[in-house]
C-alpha positions as CSV (number, residue, x, y, z in Angstrom):
1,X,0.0,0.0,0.0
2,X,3.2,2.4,0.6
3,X,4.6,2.0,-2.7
4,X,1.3,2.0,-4.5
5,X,0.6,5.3,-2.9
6,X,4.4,6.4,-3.7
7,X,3.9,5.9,-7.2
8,X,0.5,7.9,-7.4
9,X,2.7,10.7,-5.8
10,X,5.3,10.7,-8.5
11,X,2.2,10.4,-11.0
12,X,3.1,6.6,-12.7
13,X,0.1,4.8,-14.3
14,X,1.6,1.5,-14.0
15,X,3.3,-0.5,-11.4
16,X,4.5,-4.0,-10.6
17,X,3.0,-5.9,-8.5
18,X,2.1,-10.2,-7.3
19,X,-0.6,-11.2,-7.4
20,X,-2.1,-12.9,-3.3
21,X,-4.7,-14.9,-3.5
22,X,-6.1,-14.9,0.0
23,X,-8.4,-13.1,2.5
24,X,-7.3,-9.5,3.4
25,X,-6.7,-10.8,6.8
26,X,-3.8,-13.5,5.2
27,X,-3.0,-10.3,3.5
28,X,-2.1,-8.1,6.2
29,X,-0.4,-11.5,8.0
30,X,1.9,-11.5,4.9
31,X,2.6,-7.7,4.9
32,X,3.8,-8.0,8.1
33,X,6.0,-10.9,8.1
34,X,7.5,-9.3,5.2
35,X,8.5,-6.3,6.8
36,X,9.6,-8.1,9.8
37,X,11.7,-10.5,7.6
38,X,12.4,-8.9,4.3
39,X,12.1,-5.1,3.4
40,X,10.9,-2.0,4.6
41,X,11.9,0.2,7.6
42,X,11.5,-1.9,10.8
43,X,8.7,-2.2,12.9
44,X,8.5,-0.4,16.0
45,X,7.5,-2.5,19.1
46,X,4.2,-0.7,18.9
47,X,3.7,-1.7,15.3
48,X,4.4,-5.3,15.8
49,X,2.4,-5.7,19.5
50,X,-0.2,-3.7,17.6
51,X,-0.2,-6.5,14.5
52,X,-0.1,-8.9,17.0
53,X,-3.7,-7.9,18.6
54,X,-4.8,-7.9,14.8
55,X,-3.7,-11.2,14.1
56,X,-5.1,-12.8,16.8
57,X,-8.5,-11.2,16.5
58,X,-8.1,-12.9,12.9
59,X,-6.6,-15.8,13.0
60,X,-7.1,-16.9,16.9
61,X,-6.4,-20.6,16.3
62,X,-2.5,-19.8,15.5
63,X,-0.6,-20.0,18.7
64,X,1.6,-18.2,20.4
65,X,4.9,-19.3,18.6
66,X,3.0,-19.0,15.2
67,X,2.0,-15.4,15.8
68,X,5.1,-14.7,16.7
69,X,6.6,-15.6,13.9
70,X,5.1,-13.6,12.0
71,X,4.9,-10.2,14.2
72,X,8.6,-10.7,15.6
73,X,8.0,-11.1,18.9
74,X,8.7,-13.6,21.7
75,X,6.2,-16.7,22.1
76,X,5.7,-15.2,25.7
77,X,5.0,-11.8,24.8
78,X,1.9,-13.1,22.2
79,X,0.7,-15.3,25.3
80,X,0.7,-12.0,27.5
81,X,-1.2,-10.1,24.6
82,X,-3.5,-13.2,24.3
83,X,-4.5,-13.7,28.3
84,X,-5.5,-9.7,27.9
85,X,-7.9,-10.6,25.0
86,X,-11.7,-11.4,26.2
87,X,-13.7,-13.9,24.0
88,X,-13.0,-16.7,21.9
89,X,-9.3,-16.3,21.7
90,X,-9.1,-17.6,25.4
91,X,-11.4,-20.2,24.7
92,X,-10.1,-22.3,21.9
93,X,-8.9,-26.0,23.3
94,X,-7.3,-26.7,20.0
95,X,-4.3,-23.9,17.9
96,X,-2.4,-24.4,14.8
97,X,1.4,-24.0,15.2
98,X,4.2,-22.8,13.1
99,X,4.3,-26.4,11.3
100,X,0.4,-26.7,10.9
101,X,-0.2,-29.1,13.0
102,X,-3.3,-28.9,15.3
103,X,-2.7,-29.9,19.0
104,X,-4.7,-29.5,22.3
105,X,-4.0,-25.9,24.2
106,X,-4.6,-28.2,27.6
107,X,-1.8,-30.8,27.4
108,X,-0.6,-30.4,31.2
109,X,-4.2,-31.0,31.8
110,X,-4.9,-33.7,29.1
111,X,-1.4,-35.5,30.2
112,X,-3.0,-35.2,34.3
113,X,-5.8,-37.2,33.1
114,X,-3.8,-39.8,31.0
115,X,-1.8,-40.6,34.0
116,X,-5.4,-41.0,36.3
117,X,-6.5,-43.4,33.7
118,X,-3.2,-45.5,33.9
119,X,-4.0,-46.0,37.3
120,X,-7.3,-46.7,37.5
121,X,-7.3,-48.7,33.9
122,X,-3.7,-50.6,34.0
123,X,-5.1,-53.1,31.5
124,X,-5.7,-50.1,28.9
125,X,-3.3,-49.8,26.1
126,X,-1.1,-46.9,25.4
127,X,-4.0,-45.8,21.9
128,X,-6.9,-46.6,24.0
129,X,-5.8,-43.9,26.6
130,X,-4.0,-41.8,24.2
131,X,-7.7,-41.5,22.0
132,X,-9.6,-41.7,25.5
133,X,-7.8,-37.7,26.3
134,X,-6.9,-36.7,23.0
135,X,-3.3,-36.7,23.2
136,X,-0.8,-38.8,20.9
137,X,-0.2,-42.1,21.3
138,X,3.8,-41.1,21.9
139,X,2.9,-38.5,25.0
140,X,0.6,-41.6,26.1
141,X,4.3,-43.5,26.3
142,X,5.9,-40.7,28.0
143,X,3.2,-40.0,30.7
144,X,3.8,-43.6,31.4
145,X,7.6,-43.5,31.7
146,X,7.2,-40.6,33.7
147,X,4.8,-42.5,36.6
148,X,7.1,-45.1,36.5
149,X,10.0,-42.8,37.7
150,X,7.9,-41.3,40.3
151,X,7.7,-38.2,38.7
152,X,4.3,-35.4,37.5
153,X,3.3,-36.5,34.2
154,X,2.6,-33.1,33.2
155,X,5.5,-31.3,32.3
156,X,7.1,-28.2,34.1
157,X,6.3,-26.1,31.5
158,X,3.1,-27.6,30.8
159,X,1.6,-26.6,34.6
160,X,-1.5,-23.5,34.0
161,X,0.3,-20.3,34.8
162,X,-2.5,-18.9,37.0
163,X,-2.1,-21.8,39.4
164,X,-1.1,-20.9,42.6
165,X,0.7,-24.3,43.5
166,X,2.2,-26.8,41.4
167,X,0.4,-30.1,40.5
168,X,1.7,-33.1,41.8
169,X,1.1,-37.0,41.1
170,X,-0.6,-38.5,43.9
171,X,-2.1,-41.9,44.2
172,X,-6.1,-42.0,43.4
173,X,-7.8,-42.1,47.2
174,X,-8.9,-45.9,48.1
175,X,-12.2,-46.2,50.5
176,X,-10.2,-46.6,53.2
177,X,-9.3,-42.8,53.0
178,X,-13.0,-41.6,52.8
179,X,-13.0,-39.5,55.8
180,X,-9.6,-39.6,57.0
181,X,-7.5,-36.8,58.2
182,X,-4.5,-35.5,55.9
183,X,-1.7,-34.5,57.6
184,X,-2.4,-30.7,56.4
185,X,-5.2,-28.9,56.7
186,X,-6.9,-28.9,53.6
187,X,-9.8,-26.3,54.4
188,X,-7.2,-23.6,56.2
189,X,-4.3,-24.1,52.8
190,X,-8.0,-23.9,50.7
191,X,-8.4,-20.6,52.0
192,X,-4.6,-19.7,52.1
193,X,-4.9,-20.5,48.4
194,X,-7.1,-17.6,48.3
195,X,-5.5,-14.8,49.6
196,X,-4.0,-12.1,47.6
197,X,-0.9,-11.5,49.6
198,X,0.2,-14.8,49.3
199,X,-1.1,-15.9,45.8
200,X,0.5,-12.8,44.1
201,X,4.2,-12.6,45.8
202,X,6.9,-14.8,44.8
203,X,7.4,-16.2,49.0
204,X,4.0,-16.7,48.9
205,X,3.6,-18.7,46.3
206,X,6.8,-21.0,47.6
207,X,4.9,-21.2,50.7
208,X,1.6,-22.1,49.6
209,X,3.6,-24.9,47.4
210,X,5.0,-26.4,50.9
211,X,2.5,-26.4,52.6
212,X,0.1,-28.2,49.8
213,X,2.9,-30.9,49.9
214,X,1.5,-32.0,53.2
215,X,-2.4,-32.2,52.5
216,X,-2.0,-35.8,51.6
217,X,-3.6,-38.9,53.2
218,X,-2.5,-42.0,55.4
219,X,-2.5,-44.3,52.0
220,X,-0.6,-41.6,49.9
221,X,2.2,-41.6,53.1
222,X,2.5,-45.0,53.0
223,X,2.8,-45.2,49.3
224,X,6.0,-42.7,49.9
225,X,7.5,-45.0,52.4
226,X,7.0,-48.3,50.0
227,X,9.0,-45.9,47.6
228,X,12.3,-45.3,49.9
229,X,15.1,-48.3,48.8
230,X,16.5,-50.0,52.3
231,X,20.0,-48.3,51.5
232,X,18.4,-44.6,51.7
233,X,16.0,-45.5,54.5
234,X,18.4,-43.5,57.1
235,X,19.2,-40.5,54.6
236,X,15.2,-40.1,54.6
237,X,14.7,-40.5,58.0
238,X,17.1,-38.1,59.1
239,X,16.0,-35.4,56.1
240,X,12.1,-35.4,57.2
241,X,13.1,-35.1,61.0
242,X,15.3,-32.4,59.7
243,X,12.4,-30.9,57.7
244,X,9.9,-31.4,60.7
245,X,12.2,-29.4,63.3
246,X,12.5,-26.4,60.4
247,X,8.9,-26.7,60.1
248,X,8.6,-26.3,64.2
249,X,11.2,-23.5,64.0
250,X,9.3,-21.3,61.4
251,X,5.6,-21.8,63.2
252,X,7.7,-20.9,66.4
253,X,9.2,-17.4,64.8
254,X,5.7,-16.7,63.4
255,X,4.0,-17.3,66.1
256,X,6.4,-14.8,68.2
257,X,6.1,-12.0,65.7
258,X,2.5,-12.4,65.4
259,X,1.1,-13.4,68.8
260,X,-0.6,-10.4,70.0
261,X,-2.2,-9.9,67.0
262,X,-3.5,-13.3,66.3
263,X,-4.7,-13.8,69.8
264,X,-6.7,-10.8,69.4
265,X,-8.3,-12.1,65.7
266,X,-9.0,-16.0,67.3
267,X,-10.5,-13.9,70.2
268,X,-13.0,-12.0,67.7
C-alpha cells in the first residue's frame, strides 16, 4: 500500500505488483512478516504488538509461537497479549502452530488425566488412553515413563500459569481414606490459596507450594515409604526429621512476631 501510494505521488500509471490470493486478513499477515523479515523500515515494538492484537482477532487458532513468527515477537509476549484478550481467543482447546499441526491448548491437563486413567485402567493400552484424552499415542508413552519414575506426568512447562501451586502425582484415594484426616489442613491451605498476599508474591507462592505438599492422606504416606530403597532409608529418615524441626522452628518465629495480634483475631 506504501509504494502504490508512492507511485500515485510521483504520478506513474503502471506498477509491478504479485498477485495474493487470500483473504485481506492472510494479506495483512503476509505484509507484516514481510517487513519483519524482508524489506521495509523496521517495525517499531508498537507496530508489531499492535499487529499482534490484529492477528489474533483474525486468525485466533495460531498460537503463540506461530503469531510470533510472523509479528517478531517472543512466544511469551503473544501469550501476555493473548491472556488480555476477552472472547473466543481464550477459549479455543485446540491452535495451529508454526508447522500446521493442530494440538490441544490443555496438554498439562490432558497428560493429568492420562496418567489417572493408567491407574485406574492398568489393563488399557497406550491408543486406548491416548484416544480416551486426545493426546498422541507417543505423550501416552511418556506419561507412562514418567509414573514409573515417580515423577508429575505433566511437564514443568506444561503446569497453567494462573495456578497458585504446582500439580503433583498422587495416588487416586482408596475407600479406606474416605473421611480420613490429611496431615495438612486442607480447608485452612483452601483458604490460604485464596489470599492475595500470598497468591500474588513470589514467598508466597513458595509457601503455599509447601505447605500443599502436606495435605496428603495416610495411604498416599505409605505409598512414599513403599517408595524409599533399604539403603536410603536413614538418609530419609534423618531429612524429614530435619524438615519437621524447620517446620517447628518457622511456626515458632511466626508465632512470636504475630502473637498479640492473632490472639486478638481467634479472640474475635
Amino acid at each position: 500500500m506504501h509504494r502504490l501510494r508512492a507511485a500515485g505521488l510521483r504520478g506513474e500509471k503502471r506498477i509491478e505488483v504479485r498477485f495474493f490470493d487470500g483473504t485481506s486478513e492472510d494479506a495483512f499477515v503476509l505484509a507484516v512478516r514481510m517487513n519483519v523479515e524482508r524489506h521495509g523500515l523496521p517495525l517499531s515494538l508498537a507496530d508489531r504488538t499492535a499487529a499482534a492484537v490484529r492477528i489474533l482477532d483474525s486468525h485466533q487458532e495460531w498460537s503463540d509461537r506461530a503469531i510470533a513468527s510472523v509479528t517478531g515477537l517472543s512466544h511469551k509476549t503473544v501469550a501476555a497479549i493473548r491472556r488480555r484478550s476477552s472472547g473466543e481467543n481464550s477459549q479455543l482447546s485446540m491452535r495451529i502452530g508454526r508447522d500446521g499441526r493442530v494440538r490441544p491448548v490443555d496438554v498439562g491437563d490432558r497428560r493429568q488425566r492420562a496418567g489417572e486413567l493408567m491407574s485406574t485402567q492398568p489393563g488399557a493400552s497406550l491408543r486406548e488412553i491416548a484416544r480416551a484424552v486426545g493426546i498422541s499415542p507417543g505423550t501416552a508413552r511418556d506419561v507412562r515413563d514418567r509414573l514409573h519414575r515417580g515423577l508429575d506426568p505433566v511437564l514443568p512447562t506444561q503446569h497453567r500459569i494462573d495456578a497458585p501451586v504446582n500439580r503433583r502425582w498422587e495416588p487416586p484415594d482408596s475407600p479406606d481414606d474416605v473421611g480420613a484426616d490429611t496431615v495438612g489442613d486442607t480447608a485452612i491451605i483452601s483458604a490460604l490459596r485464596g489470599d492475595p498476599a500470598l497468591r500474588f508474591s513470589e514467598s508466597g507462592r513458595v509457601l503455599l507450594r509447601l505447605l500443599d505438599a502436606l495435605t496428603i492422606r495416610p495411604r498416599q504416606w505409605a505409598w512414599l515409604v513403599d517408595a524409599v530403597p533399604p539403603h536410603c532409608a536413614g538418609k530419609v529418615v534423618d531429612a524429614a526429621r530435619r524438615c519437621a524441626k524447620a517446620w517447628l522452628d518457622f511456626a515458632n518465629r511466626i508465632e512470636t512476631r504475630y502473637e498479640p495480634r492473632w490472639t486478638d483475631t481467634r479472640g474475635d
